[in-house]
DRENNU-561354 format. One record per residue: z, x, y of N, C-alpha, C, CB in turn. Coordinates in steps of 0.05 Angstrom, whole numbers, plus 5000, padded with zeros to 4 digits. Glycine has a CB too. Layout:
% DRENNU-561354
ZXYZXYZXYZXY;...
***
This chain:
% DRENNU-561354
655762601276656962871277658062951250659162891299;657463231241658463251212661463461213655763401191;661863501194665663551192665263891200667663481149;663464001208663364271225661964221254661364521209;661964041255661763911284664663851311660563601276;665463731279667863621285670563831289668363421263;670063991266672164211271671764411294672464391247;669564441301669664621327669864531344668064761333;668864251349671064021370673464091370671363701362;674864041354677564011351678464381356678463841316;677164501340677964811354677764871382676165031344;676464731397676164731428678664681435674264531441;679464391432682264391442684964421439682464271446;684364611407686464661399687565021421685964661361;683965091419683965361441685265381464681565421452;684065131474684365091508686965061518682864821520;689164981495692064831487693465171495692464671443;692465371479693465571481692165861494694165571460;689665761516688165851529688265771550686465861522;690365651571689765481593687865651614692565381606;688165891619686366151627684566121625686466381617;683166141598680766161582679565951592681066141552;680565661590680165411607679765471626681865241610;681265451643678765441668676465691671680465461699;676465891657674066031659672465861650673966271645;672365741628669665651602669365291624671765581548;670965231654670265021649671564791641669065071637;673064831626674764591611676564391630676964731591;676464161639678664021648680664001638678363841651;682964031656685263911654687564101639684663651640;687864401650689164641634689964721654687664851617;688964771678688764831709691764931715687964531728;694764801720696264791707699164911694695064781699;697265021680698765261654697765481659698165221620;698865771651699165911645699366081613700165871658;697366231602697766401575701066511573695366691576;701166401550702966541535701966871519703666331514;702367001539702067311541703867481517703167401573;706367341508707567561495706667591463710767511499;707267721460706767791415706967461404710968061391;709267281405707967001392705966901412710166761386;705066901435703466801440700366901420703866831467;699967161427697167301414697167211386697167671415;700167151371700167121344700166841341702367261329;700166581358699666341351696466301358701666141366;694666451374691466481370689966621354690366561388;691166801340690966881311690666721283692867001309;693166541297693866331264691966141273697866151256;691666021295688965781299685665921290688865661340;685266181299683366231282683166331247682266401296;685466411247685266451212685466161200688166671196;686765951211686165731202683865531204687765641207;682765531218679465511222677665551210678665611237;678165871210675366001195675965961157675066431207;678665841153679665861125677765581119683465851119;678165411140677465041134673865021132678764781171;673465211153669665261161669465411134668365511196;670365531117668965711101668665541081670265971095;669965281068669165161051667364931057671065101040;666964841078664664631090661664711081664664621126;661064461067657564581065656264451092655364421031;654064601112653464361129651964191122652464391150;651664001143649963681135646963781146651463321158;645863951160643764001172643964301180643463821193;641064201204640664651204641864661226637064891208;642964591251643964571272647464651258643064251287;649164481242651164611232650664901209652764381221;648564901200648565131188648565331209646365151170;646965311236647565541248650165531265645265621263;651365321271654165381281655565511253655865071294;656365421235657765581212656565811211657665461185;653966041210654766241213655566381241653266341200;654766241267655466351291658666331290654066181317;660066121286662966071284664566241272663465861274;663866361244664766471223664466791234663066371196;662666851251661267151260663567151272658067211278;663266951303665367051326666967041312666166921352;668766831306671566741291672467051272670866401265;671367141262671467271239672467571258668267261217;670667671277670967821288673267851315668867841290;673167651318675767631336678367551327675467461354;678767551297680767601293682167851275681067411287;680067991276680568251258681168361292677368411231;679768291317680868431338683968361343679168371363;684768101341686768031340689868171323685867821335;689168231294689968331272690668601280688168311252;688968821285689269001295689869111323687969041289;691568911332692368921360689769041376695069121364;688069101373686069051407685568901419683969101412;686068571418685168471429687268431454684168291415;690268471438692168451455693768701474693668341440;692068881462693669161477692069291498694269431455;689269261499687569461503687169351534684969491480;687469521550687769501578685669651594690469591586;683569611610681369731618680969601647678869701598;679569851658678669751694677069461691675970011713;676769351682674669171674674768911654672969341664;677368991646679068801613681168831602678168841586;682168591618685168521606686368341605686768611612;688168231601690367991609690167891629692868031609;690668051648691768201680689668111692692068571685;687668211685684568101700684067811699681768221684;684267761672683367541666685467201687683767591630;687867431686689167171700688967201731692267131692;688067371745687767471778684167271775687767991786;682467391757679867211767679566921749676767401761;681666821744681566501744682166361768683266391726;684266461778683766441816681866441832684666631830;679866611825677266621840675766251834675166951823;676266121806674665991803675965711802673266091785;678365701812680465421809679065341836684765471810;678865021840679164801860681464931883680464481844;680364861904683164901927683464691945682865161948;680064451940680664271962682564001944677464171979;684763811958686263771950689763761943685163811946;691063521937693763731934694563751906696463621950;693063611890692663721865691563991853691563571858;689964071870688864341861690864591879685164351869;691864551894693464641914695864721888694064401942;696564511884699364531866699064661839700464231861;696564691825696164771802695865091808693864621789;694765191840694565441850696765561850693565461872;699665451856700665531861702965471847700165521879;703165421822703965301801703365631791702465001788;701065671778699965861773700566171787697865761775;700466181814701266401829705366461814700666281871;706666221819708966251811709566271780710166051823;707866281772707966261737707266611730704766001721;705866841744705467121751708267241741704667171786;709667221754712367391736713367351713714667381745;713167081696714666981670711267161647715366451669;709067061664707067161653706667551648704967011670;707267631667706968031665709567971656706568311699;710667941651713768071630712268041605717467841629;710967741599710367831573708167881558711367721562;706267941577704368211577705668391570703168291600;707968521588708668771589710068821560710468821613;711568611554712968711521710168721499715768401505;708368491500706768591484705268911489704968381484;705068931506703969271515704769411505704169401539;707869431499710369631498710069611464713969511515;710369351460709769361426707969481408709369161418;704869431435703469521422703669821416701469441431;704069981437704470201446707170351422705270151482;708570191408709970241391708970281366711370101392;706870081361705070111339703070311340703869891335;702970481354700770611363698770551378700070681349;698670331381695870111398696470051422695169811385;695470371441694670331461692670521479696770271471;692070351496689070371509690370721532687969941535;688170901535687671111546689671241575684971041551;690571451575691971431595690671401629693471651589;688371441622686771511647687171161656682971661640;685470971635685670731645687370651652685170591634;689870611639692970561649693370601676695070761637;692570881690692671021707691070861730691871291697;687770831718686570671743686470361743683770751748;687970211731688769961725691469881749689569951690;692870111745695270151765694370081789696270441767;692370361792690870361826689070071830688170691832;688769881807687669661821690169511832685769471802;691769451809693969361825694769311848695069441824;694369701858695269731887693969581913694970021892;690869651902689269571920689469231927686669651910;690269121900690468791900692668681921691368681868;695068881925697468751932698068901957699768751910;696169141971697669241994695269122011698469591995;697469022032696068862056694669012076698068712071;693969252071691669372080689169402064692469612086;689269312045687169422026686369052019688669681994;685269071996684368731990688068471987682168751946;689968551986691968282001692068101982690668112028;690168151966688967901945690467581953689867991908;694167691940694867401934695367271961697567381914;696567421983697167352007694767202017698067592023;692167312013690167302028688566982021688467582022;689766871989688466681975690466461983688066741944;692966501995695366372002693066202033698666652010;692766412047692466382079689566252078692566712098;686966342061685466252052686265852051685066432029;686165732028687165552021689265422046688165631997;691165512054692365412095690665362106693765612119;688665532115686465482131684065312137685765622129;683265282105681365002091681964772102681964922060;681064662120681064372125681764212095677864272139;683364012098683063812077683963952053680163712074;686064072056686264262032688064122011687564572041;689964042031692563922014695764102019691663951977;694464352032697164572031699264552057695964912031;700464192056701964272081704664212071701064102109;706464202087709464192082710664332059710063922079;711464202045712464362021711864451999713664302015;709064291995706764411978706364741987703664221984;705464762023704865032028705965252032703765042041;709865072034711865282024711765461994714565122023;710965281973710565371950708265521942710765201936;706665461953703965581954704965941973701465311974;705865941988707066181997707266351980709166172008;711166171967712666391948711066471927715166291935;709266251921707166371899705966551903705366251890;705066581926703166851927705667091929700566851960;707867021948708867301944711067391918710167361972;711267171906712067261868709867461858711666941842;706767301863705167461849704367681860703267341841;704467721886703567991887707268191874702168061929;708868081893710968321870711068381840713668261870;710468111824709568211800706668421794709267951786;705468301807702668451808703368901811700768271846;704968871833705469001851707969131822706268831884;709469021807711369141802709769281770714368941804;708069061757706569111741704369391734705768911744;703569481759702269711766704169931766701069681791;707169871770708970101774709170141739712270031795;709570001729710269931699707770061685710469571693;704770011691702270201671703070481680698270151679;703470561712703870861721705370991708704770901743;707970881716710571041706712071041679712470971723;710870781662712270741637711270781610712970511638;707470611610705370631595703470721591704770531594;703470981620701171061615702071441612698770941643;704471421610706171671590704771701569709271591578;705271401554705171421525702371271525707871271508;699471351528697271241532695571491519696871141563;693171461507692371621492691171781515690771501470;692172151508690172241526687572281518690872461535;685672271494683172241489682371931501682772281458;680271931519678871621519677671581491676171591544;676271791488674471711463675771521440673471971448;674071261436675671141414675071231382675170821418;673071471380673271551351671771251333677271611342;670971351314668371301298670070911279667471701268;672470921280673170711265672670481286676070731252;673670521313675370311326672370281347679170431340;670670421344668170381354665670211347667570571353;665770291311663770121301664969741297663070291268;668069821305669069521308668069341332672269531311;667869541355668069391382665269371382669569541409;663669701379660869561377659369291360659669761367;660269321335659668961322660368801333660768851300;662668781350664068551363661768441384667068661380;661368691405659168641430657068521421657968891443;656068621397652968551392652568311373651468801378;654668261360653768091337652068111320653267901342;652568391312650368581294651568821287647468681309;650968941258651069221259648869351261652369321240;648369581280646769831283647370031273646469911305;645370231270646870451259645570631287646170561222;648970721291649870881314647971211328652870951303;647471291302646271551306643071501312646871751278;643071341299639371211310638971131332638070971296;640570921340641570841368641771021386643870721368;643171201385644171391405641271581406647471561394;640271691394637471831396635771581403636271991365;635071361401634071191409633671161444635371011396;636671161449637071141471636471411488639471051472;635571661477634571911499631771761498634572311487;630471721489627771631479627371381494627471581448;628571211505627570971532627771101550629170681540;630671161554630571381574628671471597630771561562;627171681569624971831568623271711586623871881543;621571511568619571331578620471181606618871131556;622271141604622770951628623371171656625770731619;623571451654623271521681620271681671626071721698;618871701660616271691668615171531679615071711655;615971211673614570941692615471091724616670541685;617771091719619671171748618071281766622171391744;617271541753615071831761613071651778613072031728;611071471756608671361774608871161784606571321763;610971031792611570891813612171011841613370761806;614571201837614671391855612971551871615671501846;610471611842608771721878606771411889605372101871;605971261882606470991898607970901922607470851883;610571071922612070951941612071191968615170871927;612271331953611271661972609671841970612671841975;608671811953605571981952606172101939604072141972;602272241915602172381898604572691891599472421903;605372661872607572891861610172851873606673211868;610772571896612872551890615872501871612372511898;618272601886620272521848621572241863624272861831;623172181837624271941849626271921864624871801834;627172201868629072171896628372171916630672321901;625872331916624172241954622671961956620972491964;621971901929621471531932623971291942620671411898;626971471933629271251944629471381970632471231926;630271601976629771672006627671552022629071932010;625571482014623671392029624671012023620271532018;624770912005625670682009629070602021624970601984;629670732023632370722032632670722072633771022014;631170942081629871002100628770772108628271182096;627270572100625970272107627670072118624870132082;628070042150629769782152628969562145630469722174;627169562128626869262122627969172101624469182119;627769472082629569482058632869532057628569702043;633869542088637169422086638269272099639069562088;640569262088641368942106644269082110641368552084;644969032134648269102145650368912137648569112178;653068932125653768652115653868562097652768502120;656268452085656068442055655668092060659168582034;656068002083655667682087653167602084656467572113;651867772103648867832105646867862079648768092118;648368012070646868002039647767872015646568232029;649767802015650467501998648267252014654667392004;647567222025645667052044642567162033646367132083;641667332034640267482020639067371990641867692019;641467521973641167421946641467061943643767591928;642566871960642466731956638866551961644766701964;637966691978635266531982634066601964633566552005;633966911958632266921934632966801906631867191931;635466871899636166571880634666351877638466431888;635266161897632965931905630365931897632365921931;628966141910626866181908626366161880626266371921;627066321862626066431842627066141811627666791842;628165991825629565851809626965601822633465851814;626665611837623565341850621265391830621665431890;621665631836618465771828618465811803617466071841;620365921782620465841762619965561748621965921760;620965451758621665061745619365011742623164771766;619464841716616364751717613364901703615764761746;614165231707611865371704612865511681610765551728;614865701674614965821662618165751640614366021679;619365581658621965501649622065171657624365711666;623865031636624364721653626964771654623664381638;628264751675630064811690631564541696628964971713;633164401681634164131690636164071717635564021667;635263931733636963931756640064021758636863701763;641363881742644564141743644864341745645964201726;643164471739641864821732641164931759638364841711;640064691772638464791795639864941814637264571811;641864871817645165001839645065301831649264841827;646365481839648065751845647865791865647565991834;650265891859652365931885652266311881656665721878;651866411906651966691910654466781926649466771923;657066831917659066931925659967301935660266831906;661367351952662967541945666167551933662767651964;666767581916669367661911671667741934668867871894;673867601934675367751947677367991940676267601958;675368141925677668421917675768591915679768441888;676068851910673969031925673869261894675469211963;672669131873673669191842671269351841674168921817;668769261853666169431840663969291833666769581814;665069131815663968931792661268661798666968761783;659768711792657968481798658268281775655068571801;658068061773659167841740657667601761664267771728;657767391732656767091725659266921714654067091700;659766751735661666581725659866231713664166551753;659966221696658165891688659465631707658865771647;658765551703659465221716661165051691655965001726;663164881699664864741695663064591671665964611720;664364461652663664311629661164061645666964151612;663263971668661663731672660463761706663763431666;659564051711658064201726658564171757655564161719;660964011759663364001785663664221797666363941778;663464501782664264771791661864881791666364931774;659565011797656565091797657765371784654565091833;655065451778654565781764654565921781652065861748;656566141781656266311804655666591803658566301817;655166701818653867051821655967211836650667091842;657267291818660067501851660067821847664967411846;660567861864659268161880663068251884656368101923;664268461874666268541882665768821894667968521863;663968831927664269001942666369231944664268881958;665169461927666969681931668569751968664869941918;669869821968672669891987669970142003676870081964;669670042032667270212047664570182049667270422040;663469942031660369932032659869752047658869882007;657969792064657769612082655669552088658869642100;651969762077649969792071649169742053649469912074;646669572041646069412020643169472017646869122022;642069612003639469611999637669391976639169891993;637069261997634869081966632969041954634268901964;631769381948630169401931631369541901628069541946;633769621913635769551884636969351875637769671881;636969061884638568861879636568651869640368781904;634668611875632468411877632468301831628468651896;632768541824632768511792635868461780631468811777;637668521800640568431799640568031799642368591831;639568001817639567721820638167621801638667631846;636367661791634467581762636067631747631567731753;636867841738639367861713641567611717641568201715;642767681737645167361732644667161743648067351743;641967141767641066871765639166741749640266811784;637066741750635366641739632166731735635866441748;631566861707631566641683634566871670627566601656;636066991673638167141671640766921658638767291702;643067001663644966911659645266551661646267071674;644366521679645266241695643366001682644566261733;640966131677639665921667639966011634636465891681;640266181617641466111589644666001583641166381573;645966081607649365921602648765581610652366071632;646765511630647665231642645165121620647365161685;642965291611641765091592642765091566639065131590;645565241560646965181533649264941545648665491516;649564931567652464661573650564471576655064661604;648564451582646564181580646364021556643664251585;646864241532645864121513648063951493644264331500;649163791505651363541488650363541470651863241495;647563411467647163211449646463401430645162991455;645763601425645463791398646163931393643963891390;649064111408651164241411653264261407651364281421;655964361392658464231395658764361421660764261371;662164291420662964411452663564691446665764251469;663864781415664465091410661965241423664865181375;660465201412657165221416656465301449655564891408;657465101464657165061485658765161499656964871489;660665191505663765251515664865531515665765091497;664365671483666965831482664466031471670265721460;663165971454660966151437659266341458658465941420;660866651456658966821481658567011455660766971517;656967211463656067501449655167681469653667471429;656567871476655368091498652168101491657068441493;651468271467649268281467646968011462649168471451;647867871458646367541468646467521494648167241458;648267461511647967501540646867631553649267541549;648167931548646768151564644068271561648168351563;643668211537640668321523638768071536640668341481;639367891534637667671553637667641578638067441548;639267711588639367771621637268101626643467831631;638468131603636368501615633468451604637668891593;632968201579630768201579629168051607630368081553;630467901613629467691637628467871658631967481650;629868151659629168241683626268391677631568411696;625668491656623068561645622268371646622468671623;623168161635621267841634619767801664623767511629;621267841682619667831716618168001717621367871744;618468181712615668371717613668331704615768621712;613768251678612168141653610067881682615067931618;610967711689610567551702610067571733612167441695;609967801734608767851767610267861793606867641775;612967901783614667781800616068081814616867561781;615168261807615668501817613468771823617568571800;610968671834608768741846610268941871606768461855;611768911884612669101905614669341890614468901929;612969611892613569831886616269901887612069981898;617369821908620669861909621969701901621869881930;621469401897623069241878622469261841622468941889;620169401834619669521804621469781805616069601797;621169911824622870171824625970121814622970311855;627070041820629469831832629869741800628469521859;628169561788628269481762628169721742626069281759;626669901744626370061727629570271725623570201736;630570291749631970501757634470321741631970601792;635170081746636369821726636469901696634269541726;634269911689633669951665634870241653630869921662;634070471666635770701661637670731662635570851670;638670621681641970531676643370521653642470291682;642370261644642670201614642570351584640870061613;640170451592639370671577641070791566638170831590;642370961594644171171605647771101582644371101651;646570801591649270731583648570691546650570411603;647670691535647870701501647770961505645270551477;646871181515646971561502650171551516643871911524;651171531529654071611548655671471525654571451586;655371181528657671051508658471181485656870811497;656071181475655671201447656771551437652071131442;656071681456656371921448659072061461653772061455;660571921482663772011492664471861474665271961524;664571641460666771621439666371671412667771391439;664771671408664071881382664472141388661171871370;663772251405664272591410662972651403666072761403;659872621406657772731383656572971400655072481374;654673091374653673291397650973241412653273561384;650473431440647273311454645773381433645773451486;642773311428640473391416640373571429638173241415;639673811407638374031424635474101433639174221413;634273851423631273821436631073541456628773791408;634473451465634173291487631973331508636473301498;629973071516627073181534628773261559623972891543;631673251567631973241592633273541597633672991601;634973721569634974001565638073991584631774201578;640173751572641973661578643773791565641873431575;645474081574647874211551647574151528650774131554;644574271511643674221490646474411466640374331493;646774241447648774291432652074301432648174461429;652474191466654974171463655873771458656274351493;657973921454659173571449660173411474662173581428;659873211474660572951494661972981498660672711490;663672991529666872941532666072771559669373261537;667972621565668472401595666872581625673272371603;667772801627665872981646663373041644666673191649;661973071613659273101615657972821624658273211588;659372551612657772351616659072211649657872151586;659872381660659572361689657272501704661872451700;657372771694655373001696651772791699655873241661;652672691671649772571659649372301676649872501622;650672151685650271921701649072071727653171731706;650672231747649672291761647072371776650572351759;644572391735643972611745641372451747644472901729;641572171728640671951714639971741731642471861694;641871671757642371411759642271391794645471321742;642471261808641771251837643071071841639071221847;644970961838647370771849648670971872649870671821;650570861883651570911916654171001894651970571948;654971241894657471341882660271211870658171481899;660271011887664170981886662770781865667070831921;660270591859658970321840659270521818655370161847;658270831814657070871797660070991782654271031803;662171061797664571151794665470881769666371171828;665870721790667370461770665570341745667970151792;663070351741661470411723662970621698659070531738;662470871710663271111688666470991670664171481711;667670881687671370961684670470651665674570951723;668470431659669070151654667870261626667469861674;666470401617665270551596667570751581662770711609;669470841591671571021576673170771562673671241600;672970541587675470401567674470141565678770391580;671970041556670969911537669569891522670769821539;670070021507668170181479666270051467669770271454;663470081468661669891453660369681474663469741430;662369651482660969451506658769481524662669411523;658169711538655869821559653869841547656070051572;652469891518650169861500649469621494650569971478;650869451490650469121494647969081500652168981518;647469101533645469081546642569201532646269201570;642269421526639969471526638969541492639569691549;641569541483641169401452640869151449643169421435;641769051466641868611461638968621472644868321490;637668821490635268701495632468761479634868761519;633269101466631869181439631868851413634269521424;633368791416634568571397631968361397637968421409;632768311432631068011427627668071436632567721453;627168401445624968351435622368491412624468331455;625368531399624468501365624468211358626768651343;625168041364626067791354622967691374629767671363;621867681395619667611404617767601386619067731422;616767921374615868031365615067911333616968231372;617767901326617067731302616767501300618367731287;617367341322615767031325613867041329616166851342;611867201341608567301341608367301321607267561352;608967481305607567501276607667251262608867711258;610167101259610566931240608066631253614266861238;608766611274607066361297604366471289607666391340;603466741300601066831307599266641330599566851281;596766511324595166391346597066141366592366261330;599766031349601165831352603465911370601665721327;604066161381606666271394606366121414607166581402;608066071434607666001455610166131472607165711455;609766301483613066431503615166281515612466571530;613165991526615665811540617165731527615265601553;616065631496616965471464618565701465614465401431;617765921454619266111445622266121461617566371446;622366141487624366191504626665901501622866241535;625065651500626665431496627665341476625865281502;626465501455628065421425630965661420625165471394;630065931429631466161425634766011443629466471442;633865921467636865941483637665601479636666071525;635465551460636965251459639365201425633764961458;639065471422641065511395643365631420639665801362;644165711437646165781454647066051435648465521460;649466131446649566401451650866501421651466471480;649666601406649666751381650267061373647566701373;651867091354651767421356648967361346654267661335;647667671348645167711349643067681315645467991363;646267801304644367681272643867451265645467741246;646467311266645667071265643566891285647766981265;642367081303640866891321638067011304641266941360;637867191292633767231287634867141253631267711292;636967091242636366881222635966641224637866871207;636166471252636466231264634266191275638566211281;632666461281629466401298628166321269627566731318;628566591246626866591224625966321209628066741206;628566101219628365811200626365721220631565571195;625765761242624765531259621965561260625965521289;
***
């Protein structure tokens, strides 16, 4: 192991030391525990561990090409997450979708409960919720003093998650994870363990509960009333997502132009599904209409996505992917909070905890159609999410644990998950007209989402030779790109709602996807050329995700050596 091997070892646990959170997301044993230090020295002692890092990595020559590409992947993230740091966003910026707040409610989702060790770290943790939102809340206030803070609208619907989290008519959350865990055979939660385990839940929901009163009434006064984050604090977050710079105005016309093409596919699928000159709304009416195409039940269809999981993870192995048995597991969950959100949680370092798929069932849905979901499960199962996260923790032996562990890139992730889902069709795996429909309609989404992003926070103006003849010449505001989702997109409203509102307040982020997937298959593309008669797709696919998760430049300088 050479001395940039070694330091991002050692940056692991210097992280995890002051990430106990972060820890159990990424996996890590033995943080379980603890609780983030939330206030201004906390954010400012993960600041000084990365400016000291990236000061020690910048003079290392590496010993090989494996540390040459951790030193520039290390130096990319590192570099960029601390200019987020520096400039208070990493610590202020509060969104339906990203925050502190979040981050410490869904590490719960993924802690041990059987046990009285895991019992006690639950509830260790539940009681640790009030020392923790106080000092959240002063950093907020500070930031908010400095001028650095996040949108009033978000503030506003960050609140209303709150609400929903802590009133015992609605998702109950902490109460509900209390009674949960009682219930578990073999849990560990009896006597005075499950006294504590109680007060923990009901500390945290009053903090929870008092914390929401605090964005309403205190922070979201003083909360910017423009969402738009404006052209500086954009091209920041966008580099951040992608691990690349684009240039924005190309991008954004780029993005009417898939668009485009991609509901023409739409068009001739559609009359496929209902006959010649139908549009694609009488093709979802007509597939929607199909009981075969719904399922009642969100149990029901977590059951659902989980066979096809399986399936596709059998049938893959072997043929198109080697899939090493650890890998083989996912777990298809629902969430117990009713957020919107569909996500990929990875599996534990030493794969104790499996990769999971969770579905946060909006508040009323109770109908599930799966000829829209079928390319959902390929995105975060497999060859999607699950199989590039668990085939980067496989890889010890030629990986550090930075590499492995902590090293994400939206557009690395997401651009490979969205390629995967073209990748199935590429591969035959979506021959049924309503599950291509379904994918395609996926894809517009996306689309949807680089012209919306890109253009509500820049404030730019529409093309006035937009093909879709979209309020040609006026400028972007939060209502047109509601207007424009609507008009775009076939999600079940209240999904497409929490969608819109996760795009006001995380800037840069929702282009990820279908720029991270422009990305990698430019990066295909140029391994053809360079390979020519010698390419091989499976090679190609197992060398690409066996460098693990890279901002994106540094990953087609990392293909270019190979």
């Amino acid at each position: 192991m050479g001395r940039i091997d070694e330091l991002a070892d050692r940056y692991v646990d210097e992280w995890a030391e002051l990430n106990p959170i972060g820890a159990t997301s990424a996996g890590i044993a033995g943080h379980d525990d603890r609780t983030d230090d939330l206030s201004p020295e906390g954010f400012a002692a993960q600041a000084e561990l990365i400016r000291r890092t990236v000061n020690e990595l910048d003079v290392i020559e590496p010993e090989h090409e494996s540390e040459q590409v951790a030193k520039e992947a290390m130096l990319e993230r590192l570099g960029l997450e601390l200019t987020r740091l520096d400039t208070g966003f990493a610590a202020a910026e509060v969104s339906v979708i990203s925050s502190s707040l979040h981050g410490l409610r869904m590490a719960l989702d993924l802690m041990p409960t059987e046990g009285e060790q895991a019992v006690r770290n639950i509830a260790t943790r539940l009681n640790d919720f009030p020392v923790a939102l106080a000092q959240y809340r002063r950093t907020l206030v500070e930031g908010a003093d400095q001028g650095v803070v996040s949108a009033r609208a978000q503030l506003a619907a960050v609140a209303e998650q709150c609400d929903a989290w802590t009133d015992p008519d609605r998702d109950d959350f902490f109460h509900g994870l209390a009674d949960r865990i009682g219930r578990s055979g073999g849990s560990g939660a009896s006597g005075a363990l499950a006294a504590d385990l109680r007060r923990g839940a009901e500390a945290a929901n009053a903090a929870t509960a008092e914390f929401g009163r605090f964005l309403r009434d205190e922070l979201a006064p003083r909360g910017r009333e423009k969402e738009a984050a404006g052209p500086e604090r954009y091209a920041l977050a966008s580099q951040y997502f992608l691990g690349a710079k684009v240039d924005q105005q190309e991008t954004y016309l780029w993005g009417f132009e898939e668009l485009h093409r991609l509901e023409r596919e739409m068009a001739a699928v559609s009359a496929v599904i209902a006959g010649s000159g139908a549009t694609v709304d009488q093709a979802v009416a007509t597939l929607d209409a199909d009981p075969a195409r719904n399922i009642l039940g969100k149990e029901r269809f977590r059951d659902w996505m989980q066979a096809l999981s399986d399936r596709a993870i059998s049938e893959l192995n072997g043929v198109h992917f080697d899939i090493e048995p650890p890998a083989q597991k996912l777990e298809c969950c629902l969430t117990p909070t009713s957020d919107g959100g569909i996500y990929y949680t990875g599996p534990s370092e030493d794969f104790s905890r499996p990769g999971r798929m969770w579905w946060a069932v909006p508040e009323g849905q109770d109908t599930f159609s799966t000829w829209r979901e079928v390319t959902t499960v390929y995105h975060e199962g497999v060859p999607g999410h699950h199989l590039q996260i668990s085939q980067t923790l496989l890889r010890a032996g030629s990986l550090n644990r930075w590499r492995r562990l902590l090293a994400w890139c939206s557009g690395h992730g997401e651009g490979w998950a969205l390629y995967a889902e073209r990748l199935m069709d590429e591969l035959g795996y979506l021959t049924d007209p309503g599950d291509r429909l379904g994918m395609l309609d996926a894809q517009a989404l996306r689309a949807c989402r680089v012209i919306v992003d890109i253009g509500m926070h820049l404030e730019l103006e529409i093309p006035r030779d937009n093909p879709f003849g979209f309020h040609p010449g006026e400028r972007w505001t939060p209502e047109l790109g509601w207007e424009f989702l609507r008009a775009h997109c076939r999600m079940p409203e209240e999904v497409l709602r929490f969608e819109w509102k996760r795009y006001l307040g995380w800037p840069g982020q929702a282009p990820s996807y279908k720029v991270g997937e422009r990305i990698w298959l430019q990066a295909r593309d140029e391994a053809k050329q360079r390979k020519g008669s010698d390419f091989d797709l499976k090679a190609f696919h197992r060398e690409a995700l066996d460098l693990g998760a890279l901002g994106l430049d540094p990953l087609r300088k990392a293909l270019a050596r190979i």
